[in-house]
C-alpha positions in Angstrom: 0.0 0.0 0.0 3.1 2.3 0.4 3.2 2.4 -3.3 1.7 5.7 -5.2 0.5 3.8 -7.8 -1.7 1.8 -5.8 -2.7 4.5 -3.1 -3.2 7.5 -5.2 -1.6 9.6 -2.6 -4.4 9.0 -0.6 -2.4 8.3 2.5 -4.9 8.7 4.8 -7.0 6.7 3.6 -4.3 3.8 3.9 -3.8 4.6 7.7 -7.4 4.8 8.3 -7.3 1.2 6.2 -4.4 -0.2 8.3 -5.4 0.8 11.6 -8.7 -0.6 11.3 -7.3 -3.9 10.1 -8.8 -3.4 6.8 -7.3 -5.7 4.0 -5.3 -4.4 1.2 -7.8 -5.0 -1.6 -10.8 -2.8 0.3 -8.0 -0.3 1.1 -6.8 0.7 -2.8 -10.4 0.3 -3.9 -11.3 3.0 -1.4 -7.8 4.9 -2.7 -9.1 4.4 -6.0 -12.8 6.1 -4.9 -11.4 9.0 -2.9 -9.4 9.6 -6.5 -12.5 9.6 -8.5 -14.1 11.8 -6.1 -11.8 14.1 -5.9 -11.6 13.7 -1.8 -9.2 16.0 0.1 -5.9 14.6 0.6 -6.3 14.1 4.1 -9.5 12.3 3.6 -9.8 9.2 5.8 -13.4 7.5 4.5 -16.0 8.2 2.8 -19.2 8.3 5.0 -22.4 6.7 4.7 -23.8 10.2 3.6 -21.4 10.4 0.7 -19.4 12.8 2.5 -15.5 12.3 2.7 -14.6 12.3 6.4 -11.0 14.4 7.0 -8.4 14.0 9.7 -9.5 17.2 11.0 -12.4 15.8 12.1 -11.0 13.2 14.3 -11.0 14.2 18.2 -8.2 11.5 20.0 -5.0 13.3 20.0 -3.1 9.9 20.1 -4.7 8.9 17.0 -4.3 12.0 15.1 -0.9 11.5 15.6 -0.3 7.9 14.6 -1.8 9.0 11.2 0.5 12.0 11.0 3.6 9.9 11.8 2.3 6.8 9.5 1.6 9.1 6.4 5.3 11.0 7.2 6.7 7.5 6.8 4.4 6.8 3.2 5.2 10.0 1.9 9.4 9.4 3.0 8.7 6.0 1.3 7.1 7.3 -1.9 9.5 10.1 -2.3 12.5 7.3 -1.9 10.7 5.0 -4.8 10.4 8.0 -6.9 13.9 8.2 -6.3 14.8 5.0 -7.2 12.8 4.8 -10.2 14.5 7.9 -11.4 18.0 6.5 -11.0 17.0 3.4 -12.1 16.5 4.9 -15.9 
């Protein structure tokens, strides 16, 4: 899931995903429908209203920041690949 490709830089959703125990598949398909929607990027799922639920909405502090330091260490990680992929050419 670290992988832009497959995330969409949606990297919220993917911690909202992994800290709920949700399984790869569900996670990129719900990647793939905060892309089509045009979400915000700190989107973390899409409510039964339709409405895309933000980080900013969440209330535990501890939470907040395990997001925060999980979508650093995606972002570090994508940058990295990008990187790579570059050099690699």
């Amino acid at each position: 899931m670290a992988d832009p490709k497959r995330n969409r830089g949606y990297h919220y959703v993917v911690a909202w995903g992994v800290d709920l125990g949700s399984y790869a598949y569900y996670i990129e398909m719900s990647c793939a429908e905060a892309e089509n929607d045009d979400a915000p990027k700190n989107a973390i799922y899409k409510g039964r209203d339709g409405r895309w639920r933000t980080v900013d909405e969440l209330r535990d502090a501890r939470q907040i920041q395990r997001y925060e330091d999980y979508v650093a260490a995606l972002t570090r990680y994508a940058e990295d690949l990008a990187a790579e992929r570059r050099h690699r050419r």
